[in-house]
Backbone as JSON Lines, residues from 0, in Angstrom:
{"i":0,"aa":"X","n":[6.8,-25.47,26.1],"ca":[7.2,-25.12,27.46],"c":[6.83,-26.27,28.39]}
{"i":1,"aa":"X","n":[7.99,-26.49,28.72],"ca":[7.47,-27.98,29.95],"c":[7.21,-27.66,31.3]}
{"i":2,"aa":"X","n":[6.3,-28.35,32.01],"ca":[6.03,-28.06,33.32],"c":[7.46,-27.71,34.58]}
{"i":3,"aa":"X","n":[8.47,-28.72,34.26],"ca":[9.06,-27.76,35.47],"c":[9.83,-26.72,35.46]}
{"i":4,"aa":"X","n":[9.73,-26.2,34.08],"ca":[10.3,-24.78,33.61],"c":[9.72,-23.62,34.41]}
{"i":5,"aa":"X","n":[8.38,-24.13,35.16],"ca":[7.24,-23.54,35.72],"c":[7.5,-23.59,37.2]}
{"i":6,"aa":"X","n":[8.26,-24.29,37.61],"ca":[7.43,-24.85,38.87],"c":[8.51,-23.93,39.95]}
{"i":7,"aa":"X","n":[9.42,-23.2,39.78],"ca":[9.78,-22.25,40.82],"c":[9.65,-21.08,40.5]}
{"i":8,"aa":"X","n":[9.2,-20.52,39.27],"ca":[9.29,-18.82,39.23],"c":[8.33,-18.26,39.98]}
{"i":9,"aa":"X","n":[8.75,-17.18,39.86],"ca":[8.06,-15.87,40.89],"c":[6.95,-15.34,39.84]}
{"i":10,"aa":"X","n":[5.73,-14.67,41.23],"ca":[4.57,-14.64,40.17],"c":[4.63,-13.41,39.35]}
{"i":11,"aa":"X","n":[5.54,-12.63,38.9],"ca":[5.96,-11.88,37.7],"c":[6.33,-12.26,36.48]}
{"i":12,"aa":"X","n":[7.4,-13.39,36.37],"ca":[7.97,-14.2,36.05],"c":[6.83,-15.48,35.14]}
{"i":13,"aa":"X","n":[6.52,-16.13,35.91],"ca":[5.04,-16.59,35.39],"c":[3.9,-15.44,34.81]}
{"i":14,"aa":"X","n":[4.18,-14.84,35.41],"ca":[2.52,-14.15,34.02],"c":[3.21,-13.88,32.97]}
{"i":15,"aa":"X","n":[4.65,-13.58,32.85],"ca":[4.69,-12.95,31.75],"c":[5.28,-13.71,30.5]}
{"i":16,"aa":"X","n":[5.51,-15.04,31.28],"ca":[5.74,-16.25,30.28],"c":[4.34,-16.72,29.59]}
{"i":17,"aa":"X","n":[3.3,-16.72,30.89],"ca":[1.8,-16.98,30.17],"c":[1.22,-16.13,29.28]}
{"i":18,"aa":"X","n":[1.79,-14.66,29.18],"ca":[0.85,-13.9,28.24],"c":[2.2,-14.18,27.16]}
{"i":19,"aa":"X","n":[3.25,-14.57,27.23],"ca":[4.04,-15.05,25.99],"c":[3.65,-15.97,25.34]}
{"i":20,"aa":"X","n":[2.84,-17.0,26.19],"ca":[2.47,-18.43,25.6],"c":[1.26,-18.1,24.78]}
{"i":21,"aa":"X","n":[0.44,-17.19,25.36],"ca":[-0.52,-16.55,25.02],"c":[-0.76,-15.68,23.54]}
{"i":22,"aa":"X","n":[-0.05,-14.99,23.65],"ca":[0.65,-14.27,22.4],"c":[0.38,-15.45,21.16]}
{"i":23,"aa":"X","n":[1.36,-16.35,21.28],"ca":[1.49,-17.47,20.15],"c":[0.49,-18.5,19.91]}
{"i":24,"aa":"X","n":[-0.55,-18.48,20.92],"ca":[-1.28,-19.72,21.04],"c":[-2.85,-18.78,20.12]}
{"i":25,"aa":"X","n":[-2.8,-17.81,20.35],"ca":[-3.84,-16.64,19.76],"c":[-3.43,-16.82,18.42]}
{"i":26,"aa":"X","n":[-2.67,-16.48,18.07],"ca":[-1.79,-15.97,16.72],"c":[-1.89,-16.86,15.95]}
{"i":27,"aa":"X","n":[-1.48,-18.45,16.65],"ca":[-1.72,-19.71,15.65],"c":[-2.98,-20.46,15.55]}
{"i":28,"aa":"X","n":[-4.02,-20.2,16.66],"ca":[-5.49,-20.53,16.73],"c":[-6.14,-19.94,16.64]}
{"i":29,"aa":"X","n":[-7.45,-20.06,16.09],"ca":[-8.69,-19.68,16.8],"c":[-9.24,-19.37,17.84]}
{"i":30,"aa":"X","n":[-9.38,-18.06,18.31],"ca":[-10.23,-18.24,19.52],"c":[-11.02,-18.83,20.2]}
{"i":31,"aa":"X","n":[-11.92,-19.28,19.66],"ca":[-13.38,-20.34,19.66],"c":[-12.47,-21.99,20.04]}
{"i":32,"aa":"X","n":[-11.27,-22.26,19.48],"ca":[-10.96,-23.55,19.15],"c":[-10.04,-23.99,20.63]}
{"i":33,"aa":"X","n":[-9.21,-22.5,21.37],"ca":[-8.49,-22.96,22.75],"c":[-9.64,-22.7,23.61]}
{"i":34,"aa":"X","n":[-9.23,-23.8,24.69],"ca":[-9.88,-23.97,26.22],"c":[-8.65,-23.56,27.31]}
{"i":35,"aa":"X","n":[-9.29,-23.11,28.1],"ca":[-7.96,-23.01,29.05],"c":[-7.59,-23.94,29.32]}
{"i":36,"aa":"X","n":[-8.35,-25.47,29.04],"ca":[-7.88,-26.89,30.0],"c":[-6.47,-27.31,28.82]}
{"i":37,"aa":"X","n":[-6.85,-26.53,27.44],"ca":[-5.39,-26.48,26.09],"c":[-4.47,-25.46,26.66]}
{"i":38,"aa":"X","n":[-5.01,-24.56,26.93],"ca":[-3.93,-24.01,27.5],"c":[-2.9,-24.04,28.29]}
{"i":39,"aa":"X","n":[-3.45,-24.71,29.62],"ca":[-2.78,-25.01,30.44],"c":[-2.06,-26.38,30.47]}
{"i":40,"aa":"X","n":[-2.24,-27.13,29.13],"ca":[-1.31,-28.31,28.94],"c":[-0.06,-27.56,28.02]}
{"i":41,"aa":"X","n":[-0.58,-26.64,27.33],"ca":[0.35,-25.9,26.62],"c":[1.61,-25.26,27.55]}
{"i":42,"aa":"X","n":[1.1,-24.82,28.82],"ca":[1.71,-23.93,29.83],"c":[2.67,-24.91,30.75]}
{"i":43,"aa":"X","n":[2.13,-25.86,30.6],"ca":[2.73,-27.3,31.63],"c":[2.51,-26.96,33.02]}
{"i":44,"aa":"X","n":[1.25,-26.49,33.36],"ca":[0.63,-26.05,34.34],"c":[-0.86,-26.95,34.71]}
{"i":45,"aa":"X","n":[-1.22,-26.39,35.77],"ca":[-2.62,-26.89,36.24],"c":[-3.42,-26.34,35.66]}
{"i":46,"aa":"X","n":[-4.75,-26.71,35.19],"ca":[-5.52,-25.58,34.67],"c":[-6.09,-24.57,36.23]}
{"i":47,"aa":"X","n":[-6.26,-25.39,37.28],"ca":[-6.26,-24.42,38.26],"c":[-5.77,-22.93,38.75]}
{"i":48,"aa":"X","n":[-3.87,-23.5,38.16],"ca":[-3.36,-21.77,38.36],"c":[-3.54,-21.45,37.2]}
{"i":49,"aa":"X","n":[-3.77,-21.72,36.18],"ca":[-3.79,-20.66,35.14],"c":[-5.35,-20.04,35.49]}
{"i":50,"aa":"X","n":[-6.23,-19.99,36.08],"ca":[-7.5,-19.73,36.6],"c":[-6.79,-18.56,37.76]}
{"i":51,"aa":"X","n":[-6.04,-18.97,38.42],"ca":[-5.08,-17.7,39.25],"c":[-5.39,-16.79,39.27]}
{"i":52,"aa":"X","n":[-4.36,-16.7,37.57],"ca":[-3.55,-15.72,37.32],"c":[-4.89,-15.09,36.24]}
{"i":53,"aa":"X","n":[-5.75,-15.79,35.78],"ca":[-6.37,-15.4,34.63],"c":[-7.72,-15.57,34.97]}
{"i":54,"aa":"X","n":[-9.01,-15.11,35.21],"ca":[-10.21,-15.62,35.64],"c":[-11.22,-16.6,34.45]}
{"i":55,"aa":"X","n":[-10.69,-16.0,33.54],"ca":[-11.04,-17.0,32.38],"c":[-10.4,-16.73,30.54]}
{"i":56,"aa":"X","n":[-11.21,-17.25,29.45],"ca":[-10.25,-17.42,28.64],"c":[-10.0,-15.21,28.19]}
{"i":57,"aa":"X","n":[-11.31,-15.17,28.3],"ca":[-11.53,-13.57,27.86],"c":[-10.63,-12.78,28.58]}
{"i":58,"aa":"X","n":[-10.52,-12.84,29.62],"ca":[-8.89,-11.93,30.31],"c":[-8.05,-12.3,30.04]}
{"i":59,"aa":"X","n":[-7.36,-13.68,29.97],"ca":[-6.4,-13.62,29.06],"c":[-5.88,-13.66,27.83]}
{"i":60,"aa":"X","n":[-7.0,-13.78,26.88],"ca":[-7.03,-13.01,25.66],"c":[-6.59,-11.5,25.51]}
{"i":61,"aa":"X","n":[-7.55,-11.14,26.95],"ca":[-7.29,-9.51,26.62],"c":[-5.7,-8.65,26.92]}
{"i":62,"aa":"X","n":[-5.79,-9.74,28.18],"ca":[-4.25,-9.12,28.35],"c":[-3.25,-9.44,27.72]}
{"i":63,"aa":"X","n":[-3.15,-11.14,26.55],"ca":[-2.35,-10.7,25.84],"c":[-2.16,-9.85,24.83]}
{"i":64,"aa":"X","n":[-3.38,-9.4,24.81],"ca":[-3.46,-7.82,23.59],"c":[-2.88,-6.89,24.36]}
{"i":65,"aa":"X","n":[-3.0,-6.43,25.56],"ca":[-2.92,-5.06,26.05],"c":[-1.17,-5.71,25.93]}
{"i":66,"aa":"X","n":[-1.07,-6.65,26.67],"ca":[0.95,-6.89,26.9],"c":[1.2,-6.79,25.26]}
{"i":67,"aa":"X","n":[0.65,-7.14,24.13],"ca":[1.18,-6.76,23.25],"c":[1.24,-5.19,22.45]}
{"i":68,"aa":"X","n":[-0.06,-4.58,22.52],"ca":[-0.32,-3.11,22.64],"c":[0.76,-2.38,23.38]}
{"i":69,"aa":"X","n":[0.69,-2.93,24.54],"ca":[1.76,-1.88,25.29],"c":[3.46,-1.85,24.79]}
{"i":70,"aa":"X","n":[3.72,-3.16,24.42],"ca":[5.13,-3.45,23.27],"c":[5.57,-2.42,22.32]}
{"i":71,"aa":"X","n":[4.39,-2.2,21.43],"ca":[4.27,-1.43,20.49],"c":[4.16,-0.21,20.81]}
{"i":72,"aa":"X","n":[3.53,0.02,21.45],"ca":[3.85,1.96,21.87],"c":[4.64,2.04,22.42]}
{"i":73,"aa":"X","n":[5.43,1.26,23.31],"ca":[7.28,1.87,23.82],"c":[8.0,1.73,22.72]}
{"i":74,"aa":"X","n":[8.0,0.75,21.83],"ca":[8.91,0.47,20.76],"c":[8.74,1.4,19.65]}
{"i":75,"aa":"X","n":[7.46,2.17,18.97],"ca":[7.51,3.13,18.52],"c":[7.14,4.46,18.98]}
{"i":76,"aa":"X","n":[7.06,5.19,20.08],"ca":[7.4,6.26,20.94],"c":[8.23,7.38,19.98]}
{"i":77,"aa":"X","n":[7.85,8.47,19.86],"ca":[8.61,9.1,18.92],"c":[9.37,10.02,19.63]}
{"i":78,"aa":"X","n":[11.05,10.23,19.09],"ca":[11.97,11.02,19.91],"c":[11.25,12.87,19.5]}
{"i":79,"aa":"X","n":[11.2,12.87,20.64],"ca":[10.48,14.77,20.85],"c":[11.48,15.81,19.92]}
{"i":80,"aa":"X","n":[12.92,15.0,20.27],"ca":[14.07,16.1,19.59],"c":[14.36,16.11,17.57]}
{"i":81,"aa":"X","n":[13.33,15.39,17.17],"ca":[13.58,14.96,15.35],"c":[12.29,16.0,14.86]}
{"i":82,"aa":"X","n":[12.49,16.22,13.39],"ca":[11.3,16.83,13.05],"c":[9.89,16.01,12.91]}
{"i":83,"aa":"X","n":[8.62,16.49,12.77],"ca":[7.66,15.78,12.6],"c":[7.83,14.23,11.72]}
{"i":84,"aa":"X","n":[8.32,14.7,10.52],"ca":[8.22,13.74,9.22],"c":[9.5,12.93,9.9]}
{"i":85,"aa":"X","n":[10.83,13.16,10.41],"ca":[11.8,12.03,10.87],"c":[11.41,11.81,12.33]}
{"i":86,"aa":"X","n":[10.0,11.99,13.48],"ca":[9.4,11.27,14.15],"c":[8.6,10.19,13.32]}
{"i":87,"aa":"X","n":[7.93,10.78,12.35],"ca":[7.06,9.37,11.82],"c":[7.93,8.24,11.17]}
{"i":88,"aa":"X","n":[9.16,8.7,10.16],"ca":[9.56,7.76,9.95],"c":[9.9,6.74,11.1]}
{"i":89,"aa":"X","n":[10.78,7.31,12.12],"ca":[11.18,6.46,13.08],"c":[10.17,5.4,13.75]}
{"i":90,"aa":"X","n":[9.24,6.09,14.2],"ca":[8.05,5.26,14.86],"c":[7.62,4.22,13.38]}
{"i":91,"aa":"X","n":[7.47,4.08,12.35],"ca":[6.94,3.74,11.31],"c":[7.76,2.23,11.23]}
{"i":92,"aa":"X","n":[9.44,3.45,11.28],"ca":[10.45,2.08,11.21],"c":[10.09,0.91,12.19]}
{"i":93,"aa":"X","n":[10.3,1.82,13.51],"ca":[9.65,0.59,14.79],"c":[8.49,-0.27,14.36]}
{"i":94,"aa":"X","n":[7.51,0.63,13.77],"ca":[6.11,-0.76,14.13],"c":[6.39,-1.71,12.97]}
{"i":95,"aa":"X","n":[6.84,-1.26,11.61],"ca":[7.2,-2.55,10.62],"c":[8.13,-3.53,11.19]}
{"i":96,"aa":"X","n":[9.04,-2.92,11.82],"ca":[9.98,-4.36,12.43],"c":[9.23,-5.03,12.95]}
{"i":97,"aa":"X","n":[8.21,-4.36,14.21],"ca":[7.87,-4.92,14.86],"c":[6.72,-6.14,14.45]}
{"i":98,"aa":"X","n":[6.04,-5.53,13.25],"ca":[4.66,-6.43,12.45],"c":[5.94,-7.42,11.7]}
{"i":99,"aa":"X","n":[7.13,-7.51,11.15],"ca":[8.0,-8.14,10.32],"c":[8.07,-9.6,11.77]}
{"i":100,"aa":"X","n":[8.2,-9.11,12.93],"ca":[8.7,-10.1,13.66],"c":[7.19,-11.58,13.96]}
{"i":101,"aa":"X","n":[6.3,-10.23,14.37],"ca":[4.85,-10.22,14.57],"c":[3.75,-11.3,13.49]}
{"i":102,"aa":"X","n":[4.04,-11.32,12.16],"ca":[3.42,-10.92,10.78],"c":[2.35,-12.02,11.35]}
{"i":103,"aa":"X","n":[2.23,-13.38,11.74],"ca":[1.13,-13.84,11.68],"c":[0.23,-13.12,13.04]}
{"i":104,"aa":"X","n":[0.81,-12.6,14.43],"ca":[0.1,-12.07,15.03],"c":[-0.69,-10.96,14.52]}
{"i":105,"aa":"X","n":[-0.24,-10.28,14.19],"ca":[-0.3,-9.11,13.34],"c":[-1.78,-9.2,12.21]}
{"i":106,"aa":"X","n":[-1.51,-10.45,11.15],"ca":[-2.54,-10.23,10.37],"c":[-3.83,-11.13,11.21]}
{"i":107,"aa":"X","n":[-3.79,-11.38,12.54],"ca":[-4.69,-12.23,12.77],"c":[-5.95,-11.61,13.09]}
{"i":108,"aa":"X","n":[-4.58,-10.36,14.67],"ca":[-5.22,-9.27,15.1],"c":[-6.12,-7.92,14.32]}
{"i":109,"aa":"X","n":[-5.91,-7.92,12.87],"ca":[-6.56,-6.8,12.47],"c":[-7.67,-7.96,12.07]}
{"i":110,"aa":"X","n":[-7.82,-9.1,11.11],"ca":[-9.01,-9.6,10.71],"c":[-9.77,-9.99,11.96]}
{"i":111,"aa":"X","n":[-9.41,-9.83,12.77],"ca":[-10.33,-10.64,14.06],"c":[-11.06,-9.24,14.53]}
{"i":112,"aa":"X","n":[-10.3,-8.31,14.31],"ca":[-11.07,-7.17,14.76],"c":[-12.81,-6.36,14.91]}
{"i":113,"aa":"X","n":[-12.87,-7.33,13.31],"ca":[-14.32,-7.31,12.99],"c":[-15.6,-7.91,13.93]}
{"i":114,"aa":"X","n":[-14.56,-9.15,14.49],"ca":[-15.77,-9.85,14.83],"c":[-15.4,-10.16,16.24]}
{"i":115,"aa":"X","n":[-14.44,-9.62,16.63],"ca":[-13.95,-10.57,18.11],"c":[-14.01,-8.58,18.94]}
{"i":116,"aa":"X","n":[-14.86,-8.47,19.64],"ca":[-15.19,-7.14,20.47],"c":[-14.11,-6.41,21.2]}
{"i":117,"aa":"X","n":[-13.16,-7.47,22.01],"ca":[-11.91,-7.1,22.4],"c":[-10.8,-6.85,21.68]}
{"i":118,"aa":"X","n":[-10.61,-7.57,20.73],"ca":[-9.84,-7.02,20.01],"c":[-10.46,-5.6,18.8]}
{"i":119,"aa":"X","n":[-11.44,-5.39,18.76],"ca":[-12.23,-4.29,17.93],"c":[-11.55,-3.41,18.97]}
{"i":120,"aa":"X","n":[-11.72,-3.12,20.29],"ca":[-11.87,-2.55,21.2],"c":[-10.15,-1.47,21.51]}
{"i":121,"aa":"X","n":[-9.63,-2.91,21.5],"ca":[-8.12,-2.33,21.76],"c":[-7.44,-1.98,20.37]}
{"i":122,"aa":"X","n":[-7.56,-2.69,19.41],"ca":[-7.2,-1.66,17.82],"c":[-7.67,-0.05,18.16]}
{"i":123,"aa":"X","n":[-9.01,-0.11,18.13],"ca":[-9.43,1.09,18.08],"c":[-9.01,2.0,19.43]}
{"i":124,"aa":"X","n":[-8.66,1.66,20.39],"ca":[-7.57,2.63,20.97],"c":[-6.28,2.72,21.0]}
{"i":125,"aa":"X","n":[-5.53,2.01,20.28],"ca":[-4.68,1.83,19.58],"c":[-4.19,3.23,18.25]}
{"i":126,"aa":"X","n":[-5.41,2.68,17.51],"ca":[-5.59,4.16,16.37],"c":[-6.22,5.3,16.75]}
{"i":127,"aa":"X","n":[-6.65,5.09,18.2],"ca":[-7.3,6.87,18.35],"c":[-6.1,7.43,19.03]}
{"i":128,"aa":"X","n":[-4.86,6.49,19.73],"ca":[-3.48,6.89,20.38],"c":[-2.68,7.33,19.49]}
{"i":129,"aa":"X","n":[-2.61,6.61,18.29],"ca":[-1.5,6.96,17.18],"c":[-1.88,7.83,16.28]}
{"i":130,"aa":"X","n":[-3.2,8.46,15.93],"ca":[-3.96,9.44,15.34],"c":[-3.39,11.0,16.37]}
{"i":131,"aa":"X","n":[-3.53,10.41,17.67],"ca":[-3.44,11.77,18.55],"c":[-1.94,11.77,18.31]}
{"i":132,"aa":"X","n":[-1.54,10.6,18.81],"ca":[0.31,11.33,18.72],"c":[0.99,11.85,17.17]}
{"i":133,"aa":"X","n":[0.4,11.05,16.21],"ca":[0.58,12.23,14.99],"c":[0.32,13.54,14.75]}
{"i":134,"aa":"X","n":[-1.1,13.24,15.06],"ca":[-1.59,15.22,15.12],"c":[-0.77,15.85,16.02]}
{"i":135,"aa":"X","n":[-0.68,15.78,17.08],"ca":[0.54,16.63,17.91],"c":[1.79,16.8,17.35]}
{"i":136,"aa":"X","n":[2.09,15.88,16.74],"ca":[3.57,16.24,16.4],"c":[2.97,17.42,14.87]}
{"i":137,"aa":"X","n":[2.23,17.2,14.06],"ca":[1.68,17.82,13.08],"c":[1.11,18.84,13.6]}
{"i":138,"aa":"X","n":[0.48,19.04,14.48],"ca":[-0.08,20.54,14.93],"c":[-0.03,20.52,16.53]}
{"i":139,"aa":"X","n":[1.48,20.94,17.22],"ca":[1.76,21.01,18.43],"c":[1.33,21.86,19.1]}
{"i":140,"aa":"X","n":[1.02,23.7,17.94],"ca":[0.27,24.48,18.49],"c":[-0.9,25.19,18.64]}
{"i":141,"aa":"X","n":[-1.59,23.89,18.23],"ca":[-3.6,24.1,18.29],"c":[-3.77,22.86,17.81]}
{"i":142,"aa":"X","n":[-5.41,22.98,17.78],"ca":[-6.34,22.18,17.45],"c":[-5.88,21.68,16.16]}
{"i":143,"aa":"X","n":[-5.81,20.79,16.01],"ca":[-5.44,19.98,14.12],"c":[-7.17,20.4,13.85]}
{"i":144,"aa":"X","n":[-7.38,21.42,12.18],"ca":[-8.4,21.16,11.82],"c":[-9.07,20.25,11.49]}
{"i":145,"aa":"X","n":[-10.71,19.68,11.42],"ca":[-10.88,18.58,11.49],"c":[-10.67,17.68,10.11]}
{"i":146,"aa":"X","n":[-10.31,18.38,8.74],"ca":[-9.74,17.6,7.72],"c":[-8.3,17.03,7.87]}
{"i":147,"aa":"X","n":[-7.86,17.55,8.68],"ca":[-6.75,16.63,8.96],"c":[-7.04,15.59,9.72]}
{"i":148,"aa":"X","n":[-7.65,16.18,10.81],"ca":[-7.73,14.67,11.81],"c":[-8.55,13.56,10.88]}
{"i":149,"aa":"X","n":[-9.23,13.42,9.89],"ca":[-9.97,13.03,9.37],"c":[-8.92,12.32,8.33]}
{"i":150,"aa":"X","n":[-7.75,13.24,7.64],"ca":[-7.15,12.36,6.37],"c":[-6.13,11.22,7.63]}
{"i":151,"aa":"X","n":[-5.63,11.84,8.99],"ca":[-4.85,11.34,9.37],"c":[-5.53,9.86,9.94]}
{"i":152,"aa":"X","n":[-6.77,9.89,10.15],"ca":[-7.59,8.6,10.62],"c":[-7.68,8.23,9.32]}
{"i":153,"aa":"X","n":[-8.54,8.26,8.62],"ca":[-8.18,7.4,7.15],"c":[-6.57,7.12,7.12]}
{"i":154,"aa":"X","n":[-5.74,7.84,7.15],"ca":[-4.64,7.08,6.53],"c":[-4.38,5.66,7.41]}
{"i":155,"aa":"X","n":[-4.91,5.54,9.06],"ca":[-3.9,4.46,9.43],"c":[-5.13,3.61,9.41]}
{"i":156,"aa":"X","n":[-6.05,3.43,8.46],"ca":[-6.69,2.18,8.13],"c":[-6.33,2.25,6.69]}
{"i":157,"aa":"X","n":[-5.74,2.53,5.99],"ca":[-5.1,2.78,4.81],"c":[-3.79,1.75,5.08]}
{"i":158,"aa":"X","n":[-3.12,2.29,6.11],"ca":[-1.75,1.55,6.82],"c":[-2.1,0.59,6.87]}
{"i":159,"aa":"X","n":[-3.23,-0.2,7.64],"ca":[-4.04,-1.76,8.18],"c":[-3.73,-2.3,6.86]}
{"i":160,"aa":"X","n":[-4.54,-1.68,6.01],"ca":[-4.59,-2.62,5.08],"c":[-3.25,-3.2,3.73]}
{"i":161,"aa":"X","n":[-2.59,-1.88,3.9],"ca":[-0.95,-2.06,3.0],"c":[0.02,-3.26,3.87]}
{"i":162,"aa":"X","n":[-0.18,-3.16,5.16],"ca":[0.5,-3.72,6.1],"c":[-0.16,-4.98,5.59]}
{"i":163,"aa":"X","n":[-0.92,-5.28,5.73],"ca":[-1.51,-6.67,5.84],"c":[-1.8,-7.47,4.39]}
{"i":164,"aa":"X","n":[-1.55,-6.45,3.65],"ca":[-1.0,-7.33,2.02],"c":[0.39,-7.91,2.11]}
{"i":165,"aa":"X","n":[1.41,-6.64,2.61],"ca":[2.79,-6.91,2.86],"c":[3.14,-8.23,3.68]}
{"i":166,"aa":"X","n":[2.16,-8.86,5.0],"ca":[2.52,-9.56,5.26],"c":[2.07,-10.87,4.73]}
{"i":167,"aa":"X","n":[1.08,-10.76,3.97],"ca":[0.38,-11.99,3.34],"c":[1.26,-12.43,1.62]}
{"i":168,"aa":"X","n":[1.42,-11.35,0.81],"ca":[2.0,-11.54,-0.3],"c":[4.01,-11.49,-0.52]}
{"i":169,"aa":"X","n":[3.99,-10.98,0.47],"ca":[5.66,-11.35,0.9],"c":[6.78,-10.71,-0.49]}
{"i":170,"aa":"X","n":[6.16,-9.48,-1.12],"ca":[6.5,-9.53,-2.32],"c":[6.82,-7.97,-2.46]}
{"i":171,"aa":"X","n":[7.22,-7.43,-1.21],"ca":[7.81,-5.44,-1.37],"c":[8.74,-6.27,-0.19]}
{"i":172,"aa":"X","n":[9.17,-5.45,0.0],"ca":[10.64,-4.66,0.79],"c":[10.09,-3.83,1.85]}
{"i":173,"aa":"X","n":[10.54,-4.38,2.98],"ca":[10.4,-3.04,4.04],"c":[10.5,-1.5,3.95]}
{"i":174,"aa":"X","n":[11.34,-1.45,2.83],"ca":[11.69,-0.17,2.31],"c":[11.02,0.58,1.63]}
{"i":175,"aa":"X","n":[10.55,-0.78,0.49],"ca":[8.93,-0.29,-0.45],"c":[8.13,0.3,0.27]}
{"i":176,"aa":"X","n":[7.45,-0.94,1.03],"ca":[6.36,-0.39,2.17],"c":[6.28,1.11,2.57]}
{"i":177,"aa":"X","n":[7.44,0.79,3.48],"ca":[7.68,2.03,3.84],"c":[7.4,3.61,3.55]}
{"i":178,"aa":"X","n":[7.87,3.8,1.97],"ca":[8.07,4.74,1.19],"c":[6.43,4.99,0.76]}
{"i":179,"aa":"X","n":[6.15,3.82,0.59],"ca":[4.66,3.75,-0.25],"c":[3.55,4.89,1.29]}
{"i":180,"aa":"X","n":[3.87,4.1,2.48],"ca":[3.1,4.49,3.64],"c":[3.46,5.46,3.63]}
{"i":181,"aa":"X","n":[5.18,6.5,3.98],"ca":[4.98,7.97,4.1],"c":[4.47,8.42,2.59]}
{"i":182,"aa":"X","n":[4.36,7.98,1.33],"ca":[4.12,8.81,0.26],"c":[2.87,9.41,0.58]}
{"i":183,"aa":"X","n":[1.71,8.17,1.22],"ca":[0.15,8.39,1.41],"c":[-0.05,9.06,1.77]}
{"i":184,"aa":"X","n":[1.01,9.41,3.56],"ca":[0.57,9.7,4.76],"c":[0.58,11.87,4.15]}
{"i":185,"aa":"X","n":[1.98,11.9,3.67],"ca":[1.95,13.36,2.89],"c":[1.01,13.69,1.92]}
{"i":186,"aa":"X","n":[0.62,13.14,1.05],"ca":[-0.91,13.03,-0.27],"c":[-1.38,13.63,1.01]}
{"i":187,"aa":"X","n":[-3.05,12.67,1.86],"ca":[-3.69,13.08,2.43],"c":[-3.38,14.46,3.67]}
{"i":188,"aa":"X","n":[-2.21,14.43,4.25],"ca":[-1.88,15.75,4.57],"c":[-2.26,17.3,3.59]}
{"i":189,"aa":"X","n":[-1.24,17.03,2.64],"ca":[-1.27,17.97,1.95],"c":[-2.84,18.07,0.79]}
{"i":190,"aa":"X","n":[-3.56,16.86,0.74],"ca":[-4.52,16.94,0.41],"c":[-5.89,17.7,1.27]}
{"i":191,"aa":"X","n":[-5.65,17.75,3.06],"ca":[-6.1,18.07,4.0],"c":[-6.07,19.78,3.91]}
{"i":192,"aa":"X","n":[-5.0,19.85,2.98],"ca":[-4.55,21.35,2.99],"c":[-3.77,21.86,4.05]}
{"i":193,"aa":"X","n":[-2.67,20.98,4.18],"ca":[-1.4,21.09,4.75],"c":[-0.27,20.61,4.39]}
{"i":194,"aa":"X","n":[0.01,21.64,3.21],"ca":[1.35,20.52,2.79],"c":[2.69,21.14,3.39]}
{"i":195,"aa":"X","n":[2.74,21.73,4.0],"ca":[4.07,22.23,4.51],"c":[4.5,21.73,6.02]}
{"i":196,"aa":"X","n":[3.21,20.92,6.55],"ca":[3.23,20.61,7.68],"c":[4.04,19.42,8.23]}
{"i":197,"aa":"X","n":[4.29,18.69,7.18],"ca":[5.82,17.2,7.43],"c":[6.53,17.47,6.43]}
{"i":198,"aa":"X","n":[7.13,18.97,6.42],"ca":[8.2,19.12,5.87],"c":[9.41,19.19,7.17]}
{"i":199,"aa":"X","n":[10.37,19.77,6.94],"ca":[10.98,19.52,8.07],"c":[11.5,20.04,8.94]}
């Protein structure tokens, strides 16, 4: 991105090219290894405004997680009018495209999770969002007992980790995947002692 690609947009316009630049500059580095003074040669900017818009490197780290977080829950949003099991597929379909487009962001963000606090932070509300919006669609009229909520949290670190072979070994099919993730997601259901519950 060259500097005067920069030099008339509106300040909407600019942030949301910077948390784009952002996005990719995370994904292909190290955290520890960018400075904002890299960044902002990256941006074809001053390091001054990128100080602006960003108070330092940790906010805009964070917000390119949340701008990417927030991607992912409009893009897999499940239609209210399908049954439980063809809401999950759909949302399922969404987030694999979306990790297919993603794959090095994707596997960077779950291994960094361990050790980088903000990103621990926003995964994990991430999976306590997609835990709740499953159980609702799975038990819309009460409390999900707590072996479910329990197989349904195990399963999407179950997901983390199928996902993140898929994108490293390059060697199933979206389709595989796929099939393999709802086969699990029904096991631990019906292992929960609900097997009639993502039928349809």
């Amino acid at each position: 991105m060259a500097g005067p690609a920069y030099t008339r947009l509106d300040v909407g316009e600019r942030r949301r090219r910077l948390l784009e630049l952002g996005a990719h500059l995370f994904a292909q580095h190290s955290y520890d290894k960018l400075s904002m003074a890299r960044i902002a040669r990256e941006a074809g900017i001053s390091k001054a405004l990128l100080y602006h818009y960003f108070p330092g490197k940790q906010a805009y780290f964070s917000a390119t997680l949340e701008e990417k977080a927030a991607e992912l829950a409009t893009l897999s949003e499940p239609d209210p009018s399908l049954t439980p099991l063809e809401q999950l597929t759909s949302s399922l379909d969404a987030f694999l495209g979306w990790v297919d487009v993603n794959a090095a962001a994707y596997a960077k963000l779950v291994r960094s999770a361990a050790v980088i606090p903000e990103v621990r932070e926003i995964v994990d509300r991430v999976r306590d969002q997609t835990s709740q919006r499953i159980l609702d669609g799975l038990s819309p009229d009460g409390r999900p007992p707590p072996v479910l909520r329990t197989a349904i949290r195990a399963w999407l670190w179950f997901m983390d980790g199928a996902i993140l072979d898929w994108v490293e070994q390059h060697d199933l099919s979206r389709e595989q995947l796929r099939g393999l993730l709802l086969g699990t997601l029904v096991g631990a259901v019906t292992a929960a002692g609900e097997p009639g519950v993502v039928g349809g």
